[in-house]
N, C-alpha and C positions, 0 to 999 in steps of 0.2 A: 518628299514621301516616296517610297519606293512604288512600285506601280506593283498591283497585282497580277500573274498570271492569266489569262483567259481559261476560264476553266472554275476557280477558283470560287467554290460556294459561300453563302451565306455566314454556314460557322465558320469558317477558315477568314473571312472576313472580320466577323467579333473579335477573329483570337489577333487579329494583326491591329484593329481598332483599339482593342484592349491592352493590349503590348505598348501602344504610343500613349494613349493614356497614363499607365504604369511609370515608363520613363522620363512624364511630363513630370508627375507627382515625385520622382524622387531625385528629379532634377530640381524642384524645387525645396525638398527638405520637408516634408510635409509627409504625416502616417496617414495607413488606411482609416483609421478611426477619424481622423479632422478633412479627408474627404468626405466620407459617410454621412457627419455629421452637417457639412453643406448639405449636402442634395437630401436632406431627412433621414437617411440610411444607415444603416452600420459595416462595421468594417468588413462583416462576412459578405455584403452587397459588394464593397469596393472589389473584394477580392474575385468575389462570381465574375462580376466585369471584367477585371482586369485579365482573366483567362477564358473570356467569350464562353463564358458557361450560362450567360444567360441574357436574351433580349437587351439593348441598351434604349431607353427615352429619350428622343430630341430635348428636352428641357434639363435632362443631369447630363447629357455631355458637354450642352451649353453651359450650363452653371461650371462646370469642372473646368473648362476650359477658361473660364474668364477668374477661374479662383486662381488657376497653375498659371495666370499672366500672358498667354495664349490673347494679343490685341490684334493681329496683323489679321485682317478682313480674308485676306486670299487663303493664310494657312486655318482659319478657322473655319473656312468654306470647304477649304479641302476635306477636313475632319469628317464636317458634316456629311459632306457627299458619300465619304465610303459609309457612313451609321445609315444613310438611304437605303445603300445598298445590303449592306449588312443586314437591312430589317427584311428583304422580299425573301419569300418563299420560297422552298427549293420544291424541287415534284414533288417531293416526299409528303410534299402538305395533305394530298387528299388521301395520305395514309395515315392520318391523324391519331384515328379511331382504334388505330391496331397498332401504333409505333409507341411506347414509354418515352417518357423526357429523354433517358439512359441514352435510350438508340438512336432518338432522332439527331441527338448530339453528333452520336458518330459515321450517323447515315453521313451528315454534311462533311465532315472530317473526310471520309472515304473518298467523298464526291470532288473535294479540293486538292488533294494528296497526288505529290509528283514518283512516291513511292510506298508501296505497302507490305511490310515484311509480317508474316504470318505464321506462328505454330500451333496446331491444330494435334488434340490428343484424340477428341470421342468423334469426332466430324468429319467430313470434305468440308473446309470453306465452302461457306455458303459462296460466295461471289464465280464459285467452280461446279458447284451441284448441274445436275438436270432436273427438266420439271418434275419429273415421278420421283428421284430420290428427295428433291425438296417438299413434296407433298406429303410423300412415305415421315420425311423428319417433323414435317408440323402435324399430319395427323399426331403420330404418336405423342408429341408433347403437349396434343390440347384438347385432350378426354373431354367430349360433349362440347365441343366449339360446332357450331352449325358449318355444313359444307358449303355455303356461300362466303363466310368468312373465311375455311381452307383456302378456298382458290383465292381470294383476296392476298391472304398470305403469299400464295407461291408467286401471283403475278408481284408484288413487293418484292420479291427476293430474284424474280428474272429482272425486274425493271433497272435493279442493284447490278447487276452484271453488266448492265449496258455503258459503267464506268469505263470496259477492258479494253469495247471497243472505237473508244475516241479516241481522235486524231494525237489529244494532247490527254488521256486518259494515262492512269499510271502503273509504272512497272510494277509487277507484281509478283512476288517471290516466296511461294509456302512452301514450307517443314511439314509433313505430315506422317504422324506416328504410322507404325503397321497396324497398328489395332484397328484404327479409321478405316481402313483397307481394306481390313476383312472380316466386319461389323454386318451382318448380310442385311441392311436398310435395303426394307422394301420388300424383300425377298431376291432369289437368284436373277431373273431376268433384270430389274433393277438396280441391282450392285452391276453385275456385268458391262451393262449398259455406262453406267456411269464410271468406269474404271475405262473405258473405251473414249469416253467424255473429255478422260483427264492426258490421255495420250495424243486425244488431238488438239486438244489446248497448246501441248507443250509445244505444237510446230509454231503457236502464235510468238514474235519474238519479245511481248513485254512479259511472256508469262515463265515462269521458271519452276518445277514443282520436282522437288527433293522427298526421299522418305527415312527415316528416322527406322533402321529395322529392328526386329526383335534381336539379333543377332547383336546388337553392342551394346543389350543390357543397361545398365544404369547411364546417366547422362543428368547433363546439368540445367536441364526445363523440368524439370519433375514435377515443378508446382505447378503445373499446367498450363494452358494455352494464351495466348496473348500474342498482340499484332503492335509491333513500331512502324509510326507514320511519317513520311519527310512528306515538304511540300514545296512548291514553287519557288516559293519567296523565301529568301534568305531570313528574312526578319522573326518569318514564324517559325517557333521551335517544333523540334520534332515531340511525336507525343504517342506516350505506350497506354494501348487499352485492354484492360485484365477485366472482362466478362464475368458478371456473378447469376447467382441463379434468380435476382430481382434487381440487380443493379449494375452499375459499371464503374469501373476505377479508369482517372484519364491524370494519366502522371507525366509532366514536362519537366519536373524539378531537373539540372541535368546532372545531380548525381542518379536520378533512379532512371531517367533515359540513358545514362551509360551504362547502369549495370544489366538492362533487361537487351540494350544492344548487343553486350560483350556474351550475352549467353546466345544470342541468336547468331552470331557468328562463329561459335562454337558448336551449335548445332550443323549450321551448313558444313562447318569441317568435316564430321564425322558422319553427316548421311550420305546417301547416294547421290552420285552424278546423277546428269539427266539422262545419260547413257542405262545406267543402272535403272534410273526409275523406271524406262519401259520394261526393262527385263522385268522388273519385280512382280508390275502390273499384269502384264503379259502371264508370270506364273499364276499371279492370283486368280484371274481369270479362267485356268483350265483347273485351279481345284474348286471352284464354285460350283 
């Protein structure tokens, strides 16, 4: 079993659990439906599992294991150990109350991830905001939410950034349209501020931040924003997350991970240096 990165959260755990699973089951010849129907389940359970989309049970990975032929004491221990681990909490836990299934998914994604490439159309990436611009973004999208839950929110979304600055935390590389840019969130002293934010980010060396300007017109993200994820371990696939206005799309297939890659590298073609992006910023700033 390949050993996990240090670093490496709970989902990111399910999704490598789940992956050995998978290739136990089709090592042995056996469909998701005659899995499911072991452990009571059906085949959309097989499948939740087999992509850590969802909690796994000490007792169906025991059963699954002892169906897939899995006898040898040590490598059944092993199994077990990581679904231990796989099951503890990430911080994120005591943000229960305000996190959907969607995002706690890919809070832990993010938290595991040895690399996260990002294109952002109406926003700053959150994991780049400051606290007034991330405050300014959740008042505005949550008309009559009490201001003890705001500030719950922004400290959620500072706690998220504390990804950037771990030792083994991950590079992190955004696309950011102009429009984000000069969106005035907040008002003037607030955009300023956090366009100032993004300039000195760029000296951090895992952070990289590219802008998409109005000047080259049409391009090939037009269907809007979305983030690919690599991660430590080789075994676990990389995985694209398409953001909805109630839910979230988490695509590993590697035909649709190569094709939302091949547009992200197309994009960095054609945006700005990093040379470029302070200029840009730097302009935006004095027409603010």
């Amino acid at each position: 079993m390949t050993q996990t990165q240090q670093g490496s959260g709970p989902t990111a755990l399910r999704i490598l659990l789940g992956s050995q699973l998978r290739r136990l089951r089709e090592t042995r010849g056996l469909t998701r439906e005659e899995a499911g129907h072991l452990i009571r389940g059906s085949e959309s359970k097989i499948s939740r599992m087999e992509l850590g989309r969802v909690g796994l049970r000490e007792r169906d990975v025991a059963d699954l294991l002892t169906f897939y032929g899995v006898e040898d004491e040590e490598a059944r221990a092993a199994v077990m150990d990581l679904l231990s681990r796989a099951n503890e909490p990430g911080w994120w836990h005591r943000f229960n109350d305000l996190l959907p299934n969607w995002f706690q998914t890919y809070v832990g994604l993010e938290e595991a991830a040895a690399r996260i490439r990002t294109y952002e159309v109406q926003f700053v990436p959150g994991l780049l905001q400051t606290k007034e611009y991330a405050r300014a973004i959740i008042t505005a999208g949550g008309a009559g939410i009490a201001l003890e839950e705001i500030a719950r929110r922004v400290d959620l979304r500072l706690e998220r950034q504390r990804v950037l600055e771990r030792s083994d935390g991950p590079f992190f590389w955004a696309v950011i349209d102009e429009a984000a840019l000069r969106r005035p969130i907040g008002g003037a002293e607030v955009m300023r501020a956090q366009l100032e934010h993004l300039m000195d980010l760029m000296r951090q060396p895992n952070i990289t931040i590219q802008v998409m300007p109005f000047s080259f017109g049409g391009h090939s993200a037009e269907g809007g924003a979305f983030s690919v994820l690599r991660f430590h371990d080789s075994e676990l696939p990389d995985v694209v997350y398409v953001e909805q206005l109630a839910s979230a799309l988490y695509l590993d297939k590697p035909e649709e991970v190569d094709r939302y890659s091949e547009v992200m590298e197309r994009l960095c073609a054609v945006s700005t240096t990093p040379g470029e992006t302070v200029d840009i910023l730097r302009r935006i700033i004095k027409e603010i």
